[in-house]
C-alpha positions in Angstrom: 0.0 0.0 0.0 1.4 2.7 -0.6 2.6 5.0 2.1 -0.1 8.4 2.2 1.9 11.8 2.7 0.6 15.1 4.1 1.7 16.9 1.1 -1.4 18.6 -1.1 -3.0 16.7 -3.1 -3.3 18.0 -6.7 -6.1 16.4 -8.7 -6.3 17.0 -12.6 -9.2 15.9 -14.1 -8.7 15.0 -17.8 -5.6 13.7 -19.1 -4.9 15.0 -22.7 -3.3 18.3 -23.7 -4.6 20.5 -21.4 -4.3 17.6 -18.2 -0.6 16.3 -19.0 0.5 20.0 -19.8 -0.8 21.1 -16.3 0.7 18.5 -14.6 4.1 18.6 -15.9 4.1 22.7 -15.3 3.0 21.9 -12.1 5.7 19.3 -11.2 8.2 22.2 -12.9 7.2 24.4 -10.7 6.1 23.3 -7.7 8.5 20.7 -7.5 8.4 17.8 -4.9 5.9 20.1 -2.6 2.7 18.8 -3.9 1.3 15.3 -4.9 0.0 14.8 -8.2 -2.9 12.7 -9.7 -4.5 12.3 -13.1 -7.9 11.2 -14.0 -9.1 10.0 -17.4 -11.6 7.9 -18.9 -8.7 6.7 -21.5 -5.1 5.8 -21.0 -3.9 7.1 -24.1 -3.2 11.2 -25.2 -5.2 11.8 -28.5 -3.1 13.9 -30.5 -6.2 15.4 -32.7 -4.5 18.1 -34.6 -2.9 15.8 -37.0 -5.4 13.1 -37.8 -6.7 15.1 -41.2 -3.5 14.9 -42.1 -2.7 11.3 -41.3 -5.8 9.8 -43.2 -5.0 11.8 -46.5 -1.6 10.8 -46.6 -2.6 6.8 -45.8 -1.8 6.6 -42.3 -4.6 5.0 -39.4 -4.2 7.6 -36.6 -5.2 5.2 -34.5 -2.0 3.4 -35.1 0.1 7.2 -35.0 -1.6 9.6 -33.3 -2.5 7.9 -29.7 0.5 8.3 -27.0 0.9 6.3 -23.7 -0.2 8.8 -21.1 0.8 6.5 -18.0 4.4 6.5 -19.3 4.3 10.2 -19.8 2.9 10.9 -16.7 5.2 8.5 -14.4 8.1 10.3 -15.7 7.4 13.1 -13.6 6.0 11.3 -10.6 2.6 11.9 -11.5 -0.2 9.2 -10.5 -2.8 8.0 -13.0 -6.1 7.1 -12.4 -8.2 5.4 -15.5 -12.1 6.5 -14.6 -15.3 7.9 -15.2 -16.1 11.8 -13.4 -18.8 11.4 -13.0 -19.7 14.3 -10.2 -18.3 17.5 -8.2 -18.9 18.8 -5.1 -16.4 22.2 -4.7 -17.9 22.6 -1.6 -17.0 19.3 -0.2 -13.8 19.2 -2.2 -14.9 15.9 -3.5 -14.7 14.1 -7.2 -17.1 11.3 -8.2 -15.5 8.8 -10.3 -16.3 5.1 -11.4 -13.3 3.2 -12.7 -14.1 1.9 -16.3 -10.9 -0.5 -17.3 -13.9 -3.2 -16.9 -17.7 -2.3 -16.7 -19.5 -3.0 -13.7 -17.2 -0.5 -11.4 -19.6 1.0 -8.6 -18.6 5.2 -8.2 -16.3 6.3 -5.2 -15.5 9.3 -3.7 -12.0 11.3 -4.2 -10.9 14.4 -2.2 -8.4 17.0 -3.2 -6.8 20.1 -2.0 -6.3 21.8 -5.8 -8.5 21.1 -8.4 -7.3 21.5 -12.1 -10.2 20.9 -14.5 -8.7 20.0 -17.9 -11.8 17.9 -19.0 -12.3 19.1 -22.6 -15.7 19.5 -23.8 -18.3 17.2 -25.2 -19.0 17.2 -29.0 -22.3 17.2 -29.6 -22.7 15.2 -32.8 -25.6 13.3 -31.1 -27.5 16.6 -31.0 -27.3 17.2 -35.1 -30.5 15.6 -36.5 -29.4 13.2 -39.4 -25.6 12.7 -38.5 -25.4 9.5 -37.8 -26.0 8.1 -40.9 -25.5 11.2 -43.1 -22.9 12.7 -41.3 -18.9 12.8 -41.1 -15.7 14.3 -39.4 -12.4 14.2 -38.1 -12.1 14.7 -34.8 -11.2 11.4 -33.5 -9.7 8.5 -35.2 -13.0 6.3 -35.7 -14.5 9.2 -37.0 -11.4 10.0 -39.4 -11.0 6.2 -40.9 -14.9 6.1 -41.0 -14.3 9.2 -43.3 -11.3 7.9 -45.1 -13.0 4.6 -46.2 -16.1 6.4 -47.7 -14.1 8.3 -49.6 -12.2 5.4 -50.8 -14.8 3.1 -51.6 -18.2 5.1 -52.2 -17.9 8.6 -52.6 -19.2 9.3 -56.5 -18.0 13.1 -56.9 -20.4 15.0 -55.8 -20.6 18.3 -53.6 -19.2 18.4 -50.3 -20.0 20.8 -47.3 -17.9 21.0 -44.4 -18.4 23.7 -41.7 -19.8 24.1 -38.4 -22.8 24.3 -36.3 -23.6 27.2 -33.5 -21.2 27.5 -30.8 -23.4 28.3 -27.4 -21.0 30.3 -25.5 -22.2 31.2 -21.7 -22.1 35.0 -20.7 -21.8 34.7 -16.5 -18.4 35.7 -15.5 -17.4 36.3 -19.1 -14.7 39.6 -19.5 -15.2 42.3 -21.2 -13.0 42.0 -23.9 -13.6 38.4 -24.4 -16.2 38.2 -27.8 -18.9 36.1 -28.4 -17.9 33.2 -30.8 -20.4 31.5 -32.9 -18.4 28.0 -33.3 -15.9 26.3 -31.4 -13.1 26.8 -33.7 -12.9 26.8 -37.4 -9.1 25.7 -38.2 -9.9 22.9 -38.8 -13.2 23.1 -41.1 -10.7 25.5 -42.9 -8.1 22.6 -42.8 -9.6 20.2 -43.6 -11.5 21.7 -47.1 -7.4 22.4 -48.1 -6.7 19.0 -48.0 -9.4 17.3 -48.9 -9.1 19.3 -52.4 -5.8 18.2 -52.8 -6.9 14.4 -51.7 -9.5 14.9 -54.3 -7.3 16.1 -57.3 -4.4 13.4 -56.1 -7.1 10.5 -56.7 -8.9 11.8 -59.5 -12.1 12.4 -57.4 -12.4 16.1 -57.9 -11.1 19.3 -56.5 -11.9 22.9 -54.9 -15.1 23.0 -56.6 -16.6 20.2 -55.1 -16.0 21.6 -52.0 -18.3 24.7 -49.9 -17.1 25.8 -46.9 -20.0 27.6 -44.3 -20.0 28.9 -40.9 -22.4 30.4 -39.2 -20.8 33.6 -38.2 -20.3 36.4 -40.3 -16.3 35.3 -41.4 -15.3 31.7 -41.4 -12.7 31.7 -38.4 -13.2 35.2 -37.2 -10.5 34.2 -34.3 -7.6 34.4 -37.1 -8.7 38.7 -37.6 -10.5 39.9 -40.5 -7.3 40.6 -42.7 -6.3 37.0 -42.1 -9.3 35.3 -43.0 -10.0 37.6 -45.9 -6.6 36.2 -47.2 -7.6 33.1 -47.0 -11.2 33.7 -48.2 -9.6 35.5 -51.4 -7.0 32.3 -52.0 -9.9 29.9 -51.8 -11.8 31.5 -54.0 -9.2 31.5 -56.7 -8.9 28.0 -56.1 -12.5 27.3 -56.5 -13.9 26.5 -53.3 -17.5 27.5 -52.6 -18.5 29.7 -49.4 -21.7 30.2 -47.2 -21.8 32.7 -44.3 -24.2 33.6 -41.9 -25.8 30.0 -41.8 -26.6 30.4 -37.8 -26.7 26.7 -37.6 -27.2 23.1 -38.9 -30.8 22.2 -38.6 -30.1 18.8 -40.1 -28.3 16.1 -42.9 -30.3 14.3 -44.6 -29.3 11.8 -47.8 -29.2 14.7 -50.0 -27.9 17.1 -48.5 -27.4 19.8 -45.3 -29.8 22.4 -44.0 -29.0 25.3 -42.4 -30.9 27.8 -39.7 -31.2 31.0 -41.6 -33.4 28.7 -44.6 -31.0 27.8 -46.8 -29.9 24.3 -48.0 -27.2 22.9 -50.2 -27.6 19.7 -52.6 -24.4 17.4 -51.1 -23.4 14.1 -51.2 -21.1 14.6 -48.3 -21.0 16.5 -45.5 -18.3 17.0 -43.3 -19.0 18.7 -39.9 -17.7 20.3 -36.5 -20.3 20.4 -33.8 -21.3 22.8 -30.9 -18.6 22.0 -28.6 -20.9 21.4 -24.7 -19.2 21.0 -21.5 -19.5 18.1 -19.7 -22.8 17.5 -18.3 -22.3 17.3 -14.5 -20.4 20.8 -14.6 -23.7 22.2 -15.3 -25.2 23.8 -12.8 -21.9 23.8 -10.5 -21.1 27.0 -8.7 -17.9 27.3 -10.4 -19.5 27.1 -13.7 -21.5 29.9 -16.4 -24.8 28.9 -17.8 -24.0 26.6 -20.0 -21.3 24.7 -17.7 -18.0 25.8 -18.7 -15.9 26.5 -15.6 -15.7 30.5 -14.7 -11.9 31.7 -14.0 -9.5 34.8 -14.0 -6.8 35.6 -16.0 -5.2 33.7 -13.2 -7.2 30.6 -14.2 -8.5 30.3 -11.2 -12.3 30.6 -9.8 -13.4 33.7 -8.0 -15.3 31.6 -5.6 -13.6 29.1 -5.2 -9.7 29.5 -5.3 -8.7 25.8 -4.9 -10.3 25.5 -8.3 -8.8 26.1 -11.9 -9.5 25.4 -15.2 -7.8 25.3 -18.3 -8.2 23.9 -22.0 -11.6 23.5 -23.6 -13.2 23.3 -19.9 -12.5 26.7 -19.1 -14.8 29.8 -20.1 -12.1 31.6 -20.8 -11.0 29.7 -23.8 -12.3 30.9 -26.9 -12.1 29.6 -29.8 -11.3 26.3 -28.5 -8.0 25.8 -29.4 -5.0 23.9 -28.2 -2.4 26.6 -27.9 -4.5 29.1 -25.7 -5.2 25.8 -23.9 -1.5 25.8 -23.6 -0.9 28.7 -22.6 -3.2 28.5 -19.8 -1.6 25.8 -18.4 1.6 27.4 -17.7 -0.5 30.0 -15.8 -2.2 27.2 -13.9 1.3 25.5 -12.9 2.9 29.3 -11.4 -0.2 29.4 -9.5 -0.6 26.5 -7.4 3.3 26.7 -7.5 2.6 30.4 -5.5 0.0 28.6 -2.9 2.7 25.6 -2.2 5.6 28.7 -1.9 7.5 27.6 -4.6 7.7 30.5 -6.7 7.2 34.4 -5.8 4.0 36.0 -6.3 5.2 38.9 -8.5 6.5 35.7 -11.1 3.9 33.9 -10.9 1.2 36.5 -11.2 2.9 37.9 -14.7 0.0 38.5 -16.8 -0.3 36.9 -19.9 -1.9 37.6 -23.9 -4.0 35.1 -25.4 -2.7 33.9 -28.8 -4.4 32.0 -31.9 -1.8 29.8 -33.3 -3.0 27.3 -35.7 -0.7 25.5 -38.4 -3.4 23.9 -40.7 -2.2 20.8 -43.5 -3.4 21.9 -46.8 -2.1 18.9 -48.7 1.0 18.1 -50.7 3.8 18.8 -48.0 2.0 22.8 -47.7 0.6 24.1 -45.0 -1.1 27.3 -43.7 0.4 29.6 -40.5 -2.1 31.6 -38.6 -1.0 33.8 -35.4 -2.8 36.4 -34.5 -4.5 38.1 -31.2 -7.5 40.9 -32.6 -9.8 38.7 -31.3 -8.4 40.0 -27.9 -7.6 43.3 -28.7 -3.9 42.5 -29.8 -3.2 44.0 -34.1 -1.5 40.4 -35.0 -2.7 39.0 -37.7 -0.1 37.0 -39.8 -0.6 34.4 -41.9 1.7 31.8 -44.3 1.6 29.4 -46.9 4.2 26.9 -47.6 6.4 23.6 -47.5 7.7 25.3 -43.7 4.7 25.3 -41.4 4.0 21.8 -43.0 7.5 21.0 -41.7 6.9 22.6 -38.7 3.5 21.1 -38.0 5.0 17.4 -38.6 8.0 18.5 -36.2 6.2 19.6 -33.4 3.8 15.9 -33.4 7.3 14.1 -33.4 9.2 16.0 -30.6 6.3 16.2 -28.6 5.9 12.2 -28.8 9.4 11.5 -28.4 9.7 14.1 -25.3 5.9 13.1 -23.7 4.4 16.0 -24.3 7.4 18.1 -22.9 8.2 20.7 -26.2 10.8 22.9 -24.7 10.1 26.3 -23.6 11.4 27.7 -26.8 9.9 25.6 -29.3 7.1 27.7 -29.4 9.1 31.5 -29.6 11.3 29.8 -32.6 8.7 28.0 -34.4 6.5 31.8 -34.5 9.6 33.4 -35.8 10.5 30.6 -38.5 7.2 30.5 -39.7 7.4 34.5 -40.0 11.0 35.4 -41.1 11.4 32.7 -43.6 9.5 32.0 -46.5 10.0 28.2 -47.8 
């Protein structure tokens, strides 16, 4: 058994980007002072931002895109758990979880000191009438093979629409400056339309013009600033791609094709979708939580209410769009915090404020890729954005070193791969 200490007790729940980047900044710096443990319902990391990328170019990201998240986490003395949440109770510090390596587990009780909630959010694919048997996407490797065989073996040429469905943002505890999004993120709708067209052209299946891109916002990733995404807008044109804004949302997918909320349709054979992303449902309702049930936090990524209690990723309020390196980001802030409570770091360091940043590197097929960074959506005047064989490169880097270090990219990786990607033109 092993022996208990008197040493906080850390509990993370949710172990992919967000979870094992907030425990390893954690371990950095807080060091031996606090205890550690991990909860997820799956032992594995899913890297998600390369799986478009891995079916086009004949790869099961199954196969290449899960990492061993025990490993990881052991390295750094950090305890896994493989289980359900299944409830919260901030008030008596408490985490409902059933254990789900076999089915049957009854649900037991955890306590904690600090809470890090790095759960991600639910996609709600179940919620868009039709998807199931008309419907496709990519954001998980069942999904992304289911895609990859249709494509294969029964797509006949016909028109494709990919986009994505309304976003429901909550508004308690919301900043200022933070603005209302109408979906989740739209990288990868914008991704994935890229490669697919090349996918198409490579296997004599189409191109471009197969392809309409929608959103139901006014500009397709509005997060990336309006001279960015009119780039982009202008570029796909040219190629041929079709574009629908202002859609407000996906009413439903039926065997001929997609409608939309504002009363318009389009004629498809395929439709490739991203859905409202939903927090988890037991969050809901939660003191710590807005309307809808993401969790409420500062810029120090902590809750007002409750301090013991953080958030960061795809859980947190505060993260919009949903994107992994704002996620990121956050996590560092989470780690100099609890660091600051344990006394391991200063509280003029580990209260530096800190910008939000879109980063997004995007495969657009053929060893190119696209480079966004950019922070209007927060006030910032970034808004850069590159095409080329480099922020491919880069993109196919950054998977490999972060397997081959467990998630641990080096503080600079970051810093260099922004000025790369904007100082040299490949």
């Amino acid at each position: 058994m092993t022996q208990r200490t008197t040493k906080p007790n850390v509990l993370i729940l949710g172990g992919n980007f967000a979870g094992l980047g907030a425990a390893q900044k954690i371990r950095d710096y807080a060091g031996d002072a606090v205890e550690i443990t991990v909860i997820d319902r799956k032992a594995y990391l899913d890297y998600i931002p390369n799986i478009p990328l891995e079916i086009f170019e004949g790869r099961d990201p199954a196969v290449t895109m899960h990492m061993p998240l025990i490993e990881a986490l052991a390295k750094d003395d950090v305890h896994f758990e493989q289980a359900e949440v299944v409830a919260l109770d901030v008030g008596a510090r408490t985490v409902t979880l059933r254990p789900n390596e076999r089915p049957g587990s009854p649900c037991y009780k955890k306590t904690y000191d600090k809470l890090v909630i790095a759960l991600g959010a639910r996609l709600a694919y179940d919620e868009i009438e039709g998807f199931a048997d008309y419907g496709h996407t990519v954001s998980d490797a069942w999904h992304a093979n289911r895609l990859i065989d249709y494509l294969k073996n029964d797509y006949k040429g016909g028109h494709i629409a990919i986009g994505s469905a309304r976003f429901e943002q909550g508004a308690r505890g919301r900043p200022d400056w933070l603005p209302t999004a109408l979906a989740a993120c739209e990288g990868p709708p914008v991704e994935l339309a890229l490669s697919l067209a090349h996918w198409l052209e490579t296997n004599d299946k189409g191109g471009a013009k197969n392809i309409t891109l929608f959103t139901p916002a006014e500009l397709i990733a509005e997060d990336a600033g309006e001279k960015v995404v009119h780039q982009l807008l202008e570029a796909a044109g040219q190629m041929g791609f079709g574009y629908m804004n202002n859609t407000k949302d996906i009413v439903r997918i039926t065997k001929t094709g997609i409608e939309f909320a504002n009363g318009e349709a389009l004629e498809t054979e395929l439709n490739i979708v991203f859905p409202n992303w939903k927090p988890h449902g037991f969050l809901r309702g939660l003191p710590i939580s807005d309307e809808v049930g993401f969790i409420v936090t500062g810029m120090d990524m902590r809750n007002p209410d409750y301090p013991d209690v953080f958030a960061c990723g795809d859980a947190a309020a505060l993260t919009v769009p949903k994107l992994g390196a704002i996620g990121h980001q956050e996590t560092d802030v989470v780690g100099r915090q609890i660091a600051k409570d344990v006394g391991r770091m200063a509280p003029a360091e580990a209260d530096k404020g800190w910008s939000p940043e879109v980063l997004c590197i995007g495969d657009m097929g053929g060893g190119k890729a696209f480079y966004i960074h950019a922070d209007s959506w927060f006030g910032g005047k970034i808004q850069e954005l590159r095409m080329g064989r480099l922020p491919y490169a880069q993109k196919v880097a950054y998977k490999e070193m972060f397997f081959r270090k467990h998630g641990r990219v080096p503080n600079w990786g970051l810093p260099f791969a922004k000025w790369t990607a904007e100082q040299i033109a490949v």
